[in-house]
NUMIGU-406032 format. One record per residue: residue in three letters; x, y, z of N, C-alpha, C in turn. Coordinates in nm, 3 decimals, decimal comma. Example, Ala and Ser with C-alpha at 12.3 -4.5 7.8 and 13.67 -1.06 7.14 Angstrom:
NUMIGU-406032
ATOM    aa      n_px      n_py      n_pz     ca_px     ca_py     ca_pz      c_px      c_py      c_pz
ATOM   ALA     1,319    -0,569     0,780     1,230    -0,450     0,780     1,320    -0,330     0,780
ATOM   SER     1,285    -0,225     0,708     1,367    -0,106     0,714     1,290     0,003     0,787
//
This chain:
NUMIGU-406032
ATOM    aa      n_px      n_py      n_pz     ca_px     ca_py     ca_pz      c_px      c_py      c_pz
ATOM   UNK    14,177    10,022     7,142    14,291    10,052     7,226    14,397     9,943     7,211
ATOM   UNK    14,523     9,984     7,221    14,620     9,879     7,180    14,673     9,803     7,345
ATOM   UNK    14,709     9,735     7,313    14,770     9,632     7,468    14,873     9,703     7,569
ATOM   UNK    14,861     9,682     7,651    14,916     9,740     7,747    15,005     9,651     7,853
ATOM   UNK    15,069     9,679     7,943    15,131     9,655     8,043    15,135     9,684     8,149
ATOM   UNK    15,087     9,641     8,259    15,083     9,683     8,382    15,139     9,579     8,508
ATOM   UNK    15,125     9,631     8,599    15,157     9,525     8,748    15,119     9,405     8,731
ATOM   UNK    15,006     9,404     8,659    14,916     9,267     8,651    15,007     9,153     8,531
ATOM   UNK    15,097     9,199     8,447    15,174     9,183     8,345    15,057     9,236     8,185
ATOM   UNK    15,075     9,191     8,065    15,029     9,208     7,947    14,851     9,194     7,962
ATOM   UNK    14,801     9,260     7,947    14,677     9,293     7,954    14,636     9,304     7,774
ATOM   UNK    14,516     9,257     7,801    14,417     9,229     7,622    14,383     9,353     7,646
ATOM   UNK    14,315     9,370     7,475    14,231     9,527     7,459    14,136     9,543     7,598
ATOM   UNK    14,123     9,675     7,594    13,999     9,717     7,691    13,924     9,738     7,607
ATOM   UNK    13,752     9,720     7,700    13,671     9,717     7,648    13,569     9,863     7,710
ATOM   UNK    13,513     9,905     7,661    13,401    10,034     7,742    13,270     9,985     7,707
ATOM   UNK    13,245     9,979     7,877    13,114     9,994     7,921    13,058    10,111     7,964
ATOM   UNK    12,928    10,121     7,969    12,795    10,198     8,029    12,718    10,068     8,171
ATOM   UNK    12,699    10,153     8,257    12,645    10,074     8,382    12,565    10,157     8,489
ATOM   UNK    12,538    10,063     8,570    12,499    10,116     8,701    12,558     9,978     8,822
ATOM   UNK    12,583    10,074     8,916    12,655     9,970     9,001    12,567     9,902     9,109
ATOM   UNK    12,555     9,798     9,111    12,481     9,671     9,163    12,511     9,717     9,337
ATOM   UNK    12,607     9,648     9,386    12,709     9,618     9,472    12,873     9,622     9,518
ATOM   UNK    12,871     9,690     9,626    13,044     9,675     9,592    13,054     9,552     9,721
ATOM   UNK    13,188     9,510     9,715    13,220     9,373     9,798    13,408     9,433     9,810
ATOM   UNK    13,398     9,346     9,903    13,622     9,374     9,948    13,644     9,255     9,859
ATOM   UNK    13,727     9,264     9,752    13,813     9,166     9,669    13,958     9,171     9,700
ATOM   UNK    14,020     9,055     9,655    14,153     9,058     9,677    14,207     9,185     9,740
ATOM   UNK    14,313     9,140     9,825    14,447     9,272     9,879    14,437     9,395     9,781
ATOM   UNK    14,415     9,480     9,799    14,396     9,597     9,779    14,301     9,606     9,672
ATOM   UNK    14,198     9,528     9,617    14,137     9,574     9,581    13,946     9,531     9,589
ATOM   UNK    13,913     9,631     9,496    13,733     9,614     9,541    13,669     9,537     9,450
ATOM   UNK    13,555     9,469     9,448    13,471     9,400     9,335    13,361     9,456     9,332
ATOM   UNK    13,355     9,516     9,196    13,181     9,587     9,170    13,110     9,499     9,116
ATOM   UNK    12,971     9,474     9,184    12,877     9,413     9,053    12,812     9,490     8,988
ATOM   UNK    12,804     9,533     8,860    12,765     9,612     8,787    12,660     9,529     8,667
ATOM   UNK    12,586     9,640     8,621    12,473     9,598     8,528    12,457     9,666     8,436
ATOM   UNK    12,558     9,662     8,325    12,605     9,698     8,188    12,536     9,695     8,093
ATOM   UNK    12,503     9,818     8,035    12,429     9,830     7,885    12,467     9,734     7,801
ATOM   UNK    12,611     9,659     7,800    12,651     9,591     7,700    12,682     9,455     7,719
ATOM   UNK    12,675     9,452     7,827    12,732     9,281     7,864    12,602     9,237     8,017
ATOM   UNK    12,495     9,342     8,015    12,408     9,314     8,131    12,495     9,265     8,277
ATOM   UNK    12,539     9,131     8,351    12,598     9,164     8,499    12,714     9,160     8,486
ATOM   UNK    12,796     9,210     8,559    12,948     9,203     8,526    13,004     9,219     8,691
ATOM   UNK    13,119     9,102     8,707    13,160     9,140     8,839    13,311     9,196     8,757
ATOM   UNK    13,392     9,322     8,821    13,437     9,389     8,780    13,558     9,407     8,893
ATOM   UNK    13,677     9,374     8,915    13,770     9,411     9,013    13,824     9,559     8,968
ATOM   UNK    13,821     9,672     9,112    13,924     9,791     9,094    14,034     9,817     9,166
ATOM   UNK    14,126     9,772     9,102    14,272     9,786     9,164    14,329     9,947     9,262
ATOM   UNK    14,335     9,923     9,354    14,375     9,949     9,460    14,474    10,049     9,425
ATOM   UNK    14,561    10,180     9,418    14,679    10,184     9,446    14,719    10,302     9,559
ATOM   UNK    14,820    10,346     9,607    14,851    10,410     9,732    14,756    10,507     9,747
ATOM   UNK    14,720    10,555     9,656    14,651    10,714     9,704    14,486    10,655     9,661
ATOM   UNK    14,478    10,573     9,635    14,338    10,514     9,620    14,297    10,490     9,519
ATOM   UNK    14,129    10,476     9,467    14,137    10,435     9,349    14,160    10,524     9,230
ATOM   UNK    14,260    10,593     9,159    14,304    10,705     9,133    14,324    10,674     8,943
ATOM   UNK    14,228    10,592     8,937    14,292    10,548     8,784    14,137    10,611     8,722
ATOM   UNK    14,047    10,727     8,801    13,970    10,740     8,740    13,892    10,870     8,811
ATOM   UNK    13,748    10,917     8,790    13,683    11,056     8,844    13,565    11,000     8,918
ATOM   UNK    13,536    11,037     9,053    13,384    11,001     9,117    13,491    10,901     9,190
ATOM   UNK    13,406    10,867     9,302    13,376    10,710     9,425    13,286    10,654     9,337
ATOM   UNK    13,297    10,514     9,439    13,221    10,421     9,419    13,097    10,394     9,528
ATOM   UNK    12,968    10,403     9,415    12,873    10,396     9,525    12,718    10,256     9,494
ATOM   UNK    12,656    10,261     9,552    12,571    10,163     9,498    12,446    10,213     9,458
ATOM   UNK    12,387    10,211     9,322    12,288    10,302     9,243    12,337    10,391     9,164
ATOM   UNK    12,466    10,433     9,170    12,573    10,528     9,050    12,558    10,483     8,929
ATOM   UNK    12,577    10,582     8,837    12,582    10,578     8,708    12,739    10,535     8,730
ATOM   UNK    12,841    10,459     8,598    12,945    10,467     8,531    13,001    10,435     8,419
ATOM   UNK    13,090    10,485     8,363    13,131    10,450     8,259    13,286    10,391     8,249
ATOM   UNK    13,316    10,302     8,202    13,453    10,247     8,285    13,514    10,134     8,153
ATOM   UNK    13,671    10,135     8,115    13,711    10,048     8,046    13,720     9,964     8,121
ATOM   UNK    13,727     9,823     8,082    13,792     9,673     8,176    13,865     9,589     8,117
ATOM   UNK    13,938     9,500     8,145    14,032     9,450     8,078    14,042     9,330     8,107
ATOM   UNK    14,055     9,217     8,073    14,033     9,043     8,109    14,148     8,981     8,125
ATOM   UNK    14,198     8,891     8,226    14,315     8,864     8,265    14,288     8,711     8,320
ATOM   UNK    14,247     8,586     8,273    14,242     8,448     8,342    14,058     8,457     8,356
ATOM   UNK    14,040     8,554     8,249    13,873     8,505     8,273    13,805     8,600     8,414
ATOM   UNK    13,897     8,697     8,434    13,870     8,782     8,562    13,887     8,925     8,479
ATOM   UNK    13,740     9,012     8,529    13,775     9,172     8,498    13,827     9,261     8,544
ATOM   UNK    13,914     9,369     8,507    13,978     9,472     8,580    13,933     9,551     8,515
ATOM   UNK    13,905     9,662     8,624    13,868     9,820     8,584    13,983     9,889     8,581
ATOM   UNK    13,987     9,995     8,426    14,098    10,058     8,431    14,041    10,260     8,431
ATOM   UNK    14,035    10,296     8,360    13,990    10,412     8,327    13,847    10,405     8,357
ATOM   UNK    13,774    10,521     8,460    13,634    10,514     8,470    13,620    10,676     8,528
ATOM   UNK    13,487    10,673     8,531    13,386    10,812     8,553    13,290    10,753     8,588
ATOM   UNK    13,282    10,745     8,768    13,165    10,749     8,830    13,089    10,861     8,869
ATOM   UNK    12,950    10,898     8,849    12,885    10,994     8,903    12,828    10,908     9,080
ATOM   UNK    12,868    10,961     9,160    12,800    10,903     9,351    12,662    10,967     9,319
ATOM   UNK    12,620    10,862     9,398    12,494    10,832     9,372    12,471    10,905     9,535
ATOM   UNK    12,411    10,965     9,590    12,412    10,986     9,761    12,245    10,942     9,794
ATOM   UNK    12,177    10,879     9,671    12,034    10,821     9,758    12,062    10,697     9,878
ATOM   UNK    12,159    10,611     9,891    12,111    10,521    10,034    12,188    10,618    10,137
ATOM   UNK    12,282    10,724    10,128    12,308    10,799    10,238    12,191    10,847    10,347
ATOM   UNK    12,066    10,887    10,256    11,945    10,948    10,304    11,865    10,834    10,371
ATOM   UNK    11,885    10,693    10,345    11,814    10,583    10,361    11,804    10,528    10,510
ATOM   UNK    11,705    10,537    10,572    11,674    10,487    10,679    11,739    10,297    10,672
ATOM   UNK    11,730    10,265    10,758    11,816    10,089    10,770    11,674     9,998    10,707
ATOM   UNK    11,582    10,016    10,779    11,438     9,958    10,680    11,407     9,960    10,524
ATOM   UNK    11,463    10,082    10,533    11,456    10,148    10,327    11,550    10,083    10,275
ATOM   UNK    11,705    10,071    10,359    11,833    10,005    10,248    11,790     9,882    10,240
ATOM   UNK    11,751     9,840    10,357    11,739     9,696    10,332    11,633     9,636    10,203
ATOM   UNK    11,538     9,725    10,168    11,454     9,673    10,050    11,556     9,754     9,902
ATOM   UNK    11,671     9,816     9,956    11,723     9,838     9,790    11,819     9,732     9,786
ATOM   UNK    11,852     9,667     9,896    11,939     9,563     9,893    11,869     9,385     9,853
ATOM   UNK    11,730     9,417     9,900    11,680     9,298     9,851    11,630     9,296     9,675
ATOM   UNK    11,636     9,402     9,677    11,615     9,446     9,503    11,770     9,429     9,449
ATOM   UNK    11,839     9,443     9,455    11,961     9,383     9,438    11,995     9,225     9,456
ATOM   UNK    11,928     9,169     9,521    11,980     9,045     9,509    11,861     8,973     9,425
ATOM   UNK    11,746     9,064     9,429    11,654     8,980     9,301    11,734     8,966     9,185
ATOM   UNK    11,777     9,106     9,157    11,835     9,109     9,030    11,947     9,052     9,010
ATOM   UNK    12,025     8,977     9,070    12,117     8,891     9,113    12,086     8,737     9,104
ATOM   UNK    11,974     8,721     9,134    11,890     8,535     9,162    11,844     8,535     9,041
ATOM   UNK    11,770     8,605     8,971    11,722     8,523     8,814    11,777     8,611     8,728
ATOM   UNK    11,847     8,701     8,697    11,946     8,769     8,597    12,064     8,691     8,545
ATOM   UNK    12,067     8,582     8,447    12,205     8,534     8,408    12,302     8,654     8,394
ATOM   UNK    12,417     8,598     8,445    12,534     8,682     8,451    12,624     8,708     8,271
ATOM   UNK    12,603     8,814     8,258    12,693     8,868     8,080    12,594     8,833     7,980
ATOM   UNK    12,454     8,858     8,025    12,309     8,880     7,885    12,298     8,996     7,957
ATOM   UNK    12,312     9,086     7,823    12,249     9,250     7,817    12,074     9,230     7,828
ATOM   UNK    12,032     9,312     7,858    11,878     9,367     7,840    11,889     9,489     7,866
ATOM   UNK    11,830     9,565     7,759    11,773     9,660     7,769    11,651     9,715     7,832
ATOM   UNK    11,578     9,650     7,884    11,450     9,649     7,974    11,483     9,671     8,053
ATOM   UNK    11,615     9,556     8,139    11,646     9,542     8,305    11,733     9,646     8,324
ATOM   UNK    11,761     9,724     8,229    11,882     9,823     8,263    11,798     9,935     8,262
ATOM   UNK    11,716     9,964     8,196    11,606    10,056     8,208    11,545    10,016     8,340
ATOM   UNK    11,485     9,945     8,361    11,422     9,968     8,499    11,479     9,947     8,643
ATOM   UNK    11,636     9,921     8,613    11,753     9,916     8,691    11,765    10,105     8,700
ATOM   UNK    11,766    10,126     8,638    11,781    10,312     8,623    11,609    10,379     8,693
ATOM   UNK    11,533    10,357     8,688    11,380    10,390     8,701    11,362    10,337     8,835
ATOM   UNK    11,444    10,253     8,912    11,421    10,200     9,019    11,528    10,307     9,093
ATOM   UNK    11,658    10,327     9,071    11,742    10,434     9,132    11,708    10,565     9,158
ATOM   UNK    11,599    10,622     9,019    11,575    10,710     9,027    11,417    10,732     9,175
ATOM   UNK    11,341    10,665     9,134    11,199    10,635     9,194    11,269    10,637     9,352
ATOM   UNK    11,411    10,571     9,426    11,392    10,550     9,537    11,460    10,661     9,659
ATOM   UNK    11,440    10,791     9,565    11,487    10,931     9,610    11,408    11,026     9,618
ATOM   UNK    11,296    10,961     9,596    11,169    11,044     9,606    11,028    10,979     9,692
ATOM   UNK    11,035    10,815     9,621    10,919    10,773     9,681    10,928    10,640     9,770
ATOM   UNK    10,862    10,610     9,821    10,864    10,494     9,919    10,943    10,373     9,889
ATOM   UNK    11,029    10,348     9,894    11,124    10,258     9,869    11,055    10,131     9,884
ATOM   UNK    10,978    10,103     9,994    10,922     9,914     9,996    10,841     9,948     9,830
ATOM   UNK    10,693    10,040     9,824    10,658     9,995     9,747    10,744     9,991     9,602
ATOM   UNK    10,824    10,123     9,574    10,880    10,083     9,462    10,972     9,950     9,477
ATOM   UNK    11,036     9,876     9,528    11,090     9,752     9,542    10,951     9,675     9,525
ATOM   UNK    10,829     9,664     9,569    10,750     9,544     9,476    10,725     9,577     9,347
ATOM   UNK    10,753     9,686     9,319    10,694     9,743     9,171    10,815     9,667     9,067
ATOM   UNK    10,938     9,717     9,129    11,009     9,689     9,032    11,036     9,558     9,063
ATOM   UNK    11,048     9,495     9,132    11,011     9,316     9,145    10,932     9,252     9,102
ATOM   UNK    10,839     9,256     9,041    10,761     9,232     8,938    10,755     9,212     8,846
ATOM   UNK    10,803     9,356     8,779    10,848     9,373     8,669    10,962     9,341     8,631
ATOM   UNK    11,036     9,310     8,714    11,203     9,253     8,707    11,176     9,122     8,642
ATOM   UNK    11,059     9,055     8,728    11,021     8,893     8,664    10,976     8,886     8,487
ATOM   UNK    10,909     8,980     8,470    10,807     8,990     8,356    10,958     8,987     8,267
ATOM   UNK    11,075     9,104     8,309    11,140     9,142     8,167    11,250     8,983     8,209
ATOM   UNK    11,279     8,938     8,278    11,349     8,771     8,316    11,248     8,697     8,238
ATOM   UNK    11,131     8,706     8,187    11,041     8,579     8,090    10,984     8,558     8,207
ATOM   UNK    10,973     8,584     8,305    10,831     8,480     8,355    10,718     8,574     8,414
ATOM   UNK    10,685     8,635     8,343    10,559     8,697     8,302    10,433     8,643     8,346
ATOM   UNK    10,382     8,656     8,483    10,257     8,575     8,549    10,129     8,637     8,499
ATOM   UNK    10,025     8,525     8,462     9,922     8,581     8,434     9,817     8,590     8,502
ATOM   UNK     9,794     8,747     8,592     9,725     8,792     8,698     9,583     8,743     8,687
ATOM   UNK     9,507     8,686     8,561     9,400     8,653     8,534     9,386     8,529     8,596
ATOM   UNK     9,443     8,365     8,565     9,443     8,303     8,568     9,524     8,237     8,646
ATOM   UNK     9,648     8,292     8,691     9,758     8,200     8,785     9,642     8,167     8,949
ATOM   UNK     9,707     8,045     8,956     9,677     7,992     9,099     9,777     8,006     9,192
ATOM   UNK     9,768     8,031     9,283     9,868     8,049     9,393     9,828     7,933     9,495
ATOM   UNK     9,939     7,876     9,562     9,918     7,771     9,678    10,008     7,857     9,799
ATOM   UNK     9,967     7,811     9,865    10,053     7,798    10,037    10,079     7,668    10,114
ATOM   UNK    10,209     7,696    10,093    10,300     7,572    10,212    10,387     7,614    10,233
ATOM   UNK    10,444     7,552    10,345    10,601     7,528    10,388    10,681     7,553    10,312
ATOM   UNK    10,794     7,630    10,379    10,904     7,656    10,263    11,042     7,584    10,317
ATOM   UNK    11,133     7,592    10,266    11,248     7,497    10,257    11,285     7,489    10,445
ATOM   UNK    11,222     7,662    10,487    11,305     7,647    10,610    11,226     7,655    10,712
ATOM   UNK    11,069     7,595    10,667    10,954     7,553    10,733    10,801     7,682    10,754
ATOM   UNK    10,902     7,789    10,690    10,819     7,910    10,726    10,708     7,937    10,589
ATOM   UNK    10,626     7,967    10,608    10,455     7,970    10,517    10,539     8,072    10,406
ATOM   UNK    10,525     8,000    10,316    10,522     8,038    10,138    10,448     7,994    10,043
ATOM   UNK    10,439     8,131     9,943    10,355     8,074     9,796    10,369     8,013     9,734
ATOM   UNK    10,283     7,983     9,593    10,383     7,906     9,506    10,266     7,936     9,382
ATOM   UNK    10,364     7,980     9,286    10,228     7,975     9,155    10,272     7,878     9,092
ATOM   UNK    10,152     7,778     9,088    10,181     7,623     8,984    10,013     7,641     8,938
ATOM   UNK    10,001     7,547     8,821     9,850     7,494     8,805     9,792     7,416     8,881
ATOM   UNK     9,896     7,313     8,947     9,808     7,258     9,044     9,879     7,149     9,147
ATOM   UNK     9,822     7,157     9,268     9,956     7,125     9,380     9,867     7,092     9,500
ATOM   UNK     9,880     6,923     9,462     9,762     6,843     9,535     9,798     6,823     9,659
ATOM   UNK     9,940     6,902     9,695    10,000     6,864     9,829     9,975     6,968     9,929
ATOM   UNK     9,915     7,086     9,834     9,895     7,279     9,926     9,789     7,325     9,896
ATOM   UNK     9,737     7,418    10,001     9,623     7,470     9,981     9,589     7,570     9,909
ATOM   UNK     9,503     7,577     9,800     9,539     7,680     9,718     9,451     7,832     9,819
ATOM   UNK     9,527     7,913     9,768     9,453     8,076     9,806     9,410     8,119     9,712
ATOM   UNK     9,290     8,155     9,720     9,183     8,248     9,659     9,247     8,371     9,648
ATOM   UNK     9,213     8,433     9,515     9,314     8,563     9,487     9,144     8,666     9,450
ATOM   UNK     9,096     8,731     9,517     9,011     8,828     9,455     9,048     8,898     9,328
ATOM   UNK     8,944     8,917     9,282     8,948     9,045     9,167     9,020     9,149     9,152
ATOM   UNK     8,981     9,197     9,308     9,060     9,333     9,331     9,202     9,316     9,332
ATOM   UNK     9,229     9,217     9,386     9,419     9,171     9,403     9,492     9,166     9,303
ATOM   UNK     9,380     9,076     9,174     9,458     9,081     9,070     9,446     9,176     8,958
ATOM   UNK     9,405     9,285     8,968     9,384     9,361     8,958     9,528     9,478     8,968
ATOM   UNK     9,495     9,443     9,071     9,637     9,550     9,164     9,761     9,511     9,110
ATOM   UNK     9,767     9,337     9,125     9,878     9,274     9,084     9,925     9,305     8,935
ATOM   UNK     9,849     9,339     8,819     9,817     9,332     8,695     9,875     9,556     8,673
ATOM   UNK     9,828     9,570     8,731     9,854     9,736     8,772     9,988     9,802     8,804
ATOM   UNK    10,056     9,703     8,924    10,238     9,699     8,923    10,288     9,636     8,840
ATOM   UNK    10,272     9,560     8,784    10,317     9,471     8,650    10,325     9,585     8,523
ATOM   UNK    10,242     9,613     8,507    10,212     9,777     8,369    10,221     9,906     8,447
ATOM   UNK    10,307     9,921     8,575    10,291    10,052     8,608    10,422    10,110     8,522
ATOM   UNK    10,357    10,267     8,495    10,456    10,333     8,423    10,521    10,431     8,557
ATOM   UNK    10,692    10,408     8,550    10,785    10,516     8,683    10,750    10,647     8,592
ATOM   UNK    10,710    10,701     8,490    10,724    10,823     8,461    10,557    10,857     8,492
ATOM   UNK    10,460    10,809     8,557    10,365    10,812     8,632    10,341    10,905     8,732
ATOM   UNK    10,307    11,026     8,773    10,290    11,127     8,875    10,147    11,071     8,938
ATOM   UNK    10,073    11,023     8,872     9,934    11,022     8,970     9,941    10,912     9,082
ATOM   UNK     9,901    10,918     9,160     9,884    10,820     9,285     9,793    10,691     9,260
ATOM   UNK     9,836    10,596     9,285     9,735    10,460     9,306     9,748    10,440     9,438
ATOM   UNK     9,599    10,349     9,412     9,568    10,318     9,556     9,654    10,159     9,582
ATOM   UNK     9,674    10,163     9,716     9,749    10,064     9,716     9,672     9,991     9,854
ATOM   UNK     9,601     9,896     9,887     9,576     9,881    10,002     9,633     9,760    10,077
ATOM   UNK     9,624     9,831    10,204     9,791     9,729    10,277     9,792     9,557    10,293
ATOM   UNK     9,660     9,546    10,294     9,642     9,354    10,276     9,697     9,351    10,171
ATOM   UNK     9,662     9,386    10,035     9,660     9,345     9,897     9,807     9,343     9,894
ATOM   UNK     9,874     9,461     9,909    10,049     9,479     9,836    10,108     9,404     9,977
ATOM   UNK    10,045     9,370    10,109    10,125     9,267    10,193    10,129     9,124    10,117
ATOM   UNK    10,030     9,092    10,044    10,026     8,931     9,976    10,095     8,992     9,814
ATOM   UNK    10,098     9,036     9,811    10,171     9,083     9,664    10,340     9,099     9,665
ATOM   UNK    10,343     9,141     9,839    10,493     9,152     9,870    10,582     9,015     9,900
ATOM   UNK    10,455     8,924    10,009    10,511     8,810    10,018    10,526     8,710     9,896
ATOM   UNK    10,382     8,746     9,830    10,411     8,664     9,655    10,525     8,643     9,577
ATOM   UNK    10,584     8,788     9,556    10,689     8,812     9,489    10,801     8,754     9,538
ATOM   UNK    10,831     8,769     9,692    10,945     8,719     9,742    10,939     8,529     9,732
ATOM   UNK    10,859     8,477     9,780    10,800     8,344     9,702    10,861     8,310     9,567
ATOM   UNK    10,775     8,351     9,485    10,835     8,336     9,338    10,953     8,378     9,266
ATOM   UNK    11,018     8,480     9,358    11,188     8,434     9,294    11,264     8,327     9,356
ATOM   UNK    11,199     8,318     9,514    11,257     8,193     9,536    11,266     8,082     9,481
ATOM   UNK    11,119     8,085     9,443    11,097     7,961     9,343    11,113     7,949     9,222
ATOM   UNK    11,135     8,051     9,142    11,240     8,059     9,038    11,371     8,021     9,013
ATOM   UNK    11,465     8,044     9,125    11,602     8,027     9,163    11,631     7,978     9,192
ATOM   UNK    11,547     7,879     9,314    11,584     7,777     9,411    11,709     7,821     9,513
ATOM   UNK    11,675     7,923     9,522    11,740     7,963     9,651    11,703     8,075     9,800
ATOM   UNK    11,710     8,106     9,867    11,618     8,174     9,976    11,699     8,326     9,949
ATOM   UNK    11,625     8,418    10,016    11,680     8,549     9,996    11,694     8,585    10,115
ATOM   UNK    11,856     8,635    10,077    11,909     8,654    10,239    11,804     8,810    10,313
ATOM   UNK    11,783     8,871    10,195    11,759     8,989    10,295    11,504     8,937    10,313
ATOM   UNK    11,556     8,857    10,276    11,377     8,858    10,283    11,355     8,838    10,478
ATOM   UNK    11,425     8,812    10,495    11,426     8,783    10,652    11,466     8,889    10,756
ATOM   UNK    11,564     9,001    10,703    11,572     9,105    10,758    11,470     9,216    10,739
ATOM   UNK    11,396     9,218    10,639    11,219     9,291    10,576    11,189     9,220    10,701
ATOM   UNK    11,145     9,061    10,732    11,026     9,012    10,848    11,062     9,020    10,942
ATOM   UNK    11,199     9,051    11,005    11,239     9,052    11,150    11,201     9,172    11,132
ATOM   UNK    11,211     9,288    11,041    11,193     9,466    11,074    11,054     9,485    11,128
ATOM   UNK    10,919     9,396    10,996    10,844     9,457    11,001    10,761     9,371    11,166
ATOM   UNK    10,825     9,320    11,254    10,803     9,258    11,395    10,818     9,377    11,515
ATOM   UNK    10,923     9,511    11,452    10,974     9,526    11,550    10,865     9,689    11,555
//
């Protein structure tokens, strides 16, 4: 495509992407910021300019779990969306406040150890397998499923055989895991057979899977808190929504 001109002044080539949309956020005066997770450039924060009759420079709303396809254009190291085709996604419409909140904490996994502009083809695949899965089936468990596996295709691939897990204090005093080899300062937890097992089972589960596993509620409760643990501790940072999951599951 050749250069253009707009409000913004001289704009570089556009570029076309394939995505699914992360998050939307309020950006600048009239306009929105998508985080998106691009076949071609993996995360992309993406501004869509605003104009009177709305966002009109393209087909579909903007929703979170949508497919799109969308040119963008680079201006000071910042993206603009110009031409796009969103398909609305209407699965968190259906979503109880308990359910969004675990597609929102799956969103910010993929946010905490996903470098921002590396493609994968894995995470975009199971970025799609996770949208699809949470319109049909239980949203917490598919959020540990695909949290898991989110880690494995990020490289850190735990080995359900052999990892040790500890328990201590976490930054903000509240009881967390930790998989190290060895951590003379915490108590380690005993992981049964069966756990790792289970653990080893969501790690290789296939979403094009119809048969039922058993899931039993101790096991995927320490498998749930595990996971949330170890991206923390991957990232070094706390997850905002891991606290709205423990205030829910109180009430």
């Amino acid at each position: 495509m050749n250069r253009r001109t707009n409000s913004y002044g001289p704009m570089q080539k556009t570029r076309a992407y394939t995505g699914i949309i992360l998050r939307l956020q309020k950006g600048r005066s009239r306009q929105l910021q998508l985080t998106i997770f691009t076949k071609e450039s993996g995360i992309l924060y993406v501004y869509a300019p605003k104009g009177k009759k709305g966002y009109n420079q393209g087909f579909g709303s903007f929703m979170a779990f949508s497919p799109i396809t969308f040119d963008a254009w680079e201006r000071d190291h910042v993206l603009f969306m110009g031409e796009y085709e969103s398909h609305r996604s209407t699965i968190l419409d259906a979503l109880t406040w308990d359910y969004y909140v675990y597609t929102q904490m799956f969103v910010e996994m993929v946010l905490a150890i996903i470098p921002v502009g590396e493609p994968d083809e894995r995470i975009y695949e199971l970025i799609g397998c996770y949208s699809r899965a949470i319109a049909s089936r239980n949203v917490r468990v598919a959020t540990i499923i695909a949290g898991w596996q989110l880690t494995a295709c990020a490289g850190y691939m735990p080995d359900t055989a052999a990892a040790q897990v500890y328990m201590g204090p976490g930054t903000d005093g509240r009881k967390t895991y930790y998989l190290s080899d060895e951590r003379e300062d915490m108590q380690p937890v005993p992981l049964p057979s069966a756990v790792r097992q289970l653990w080893q089972t969501l790690l290789t589960y296939s979403w094009q899977k119809t048969d039922t596993i058993q899931l039993p509620r101790n096991q995927l409760a320490f498998l749930e808190h595990l996971l949330y643990s170890y991206v923390e501790e991957l990232s070094g940072r706390q997850l905002k929504c891991r606290k709205l999951i423990e205030e829910g599951k109180k009430v």
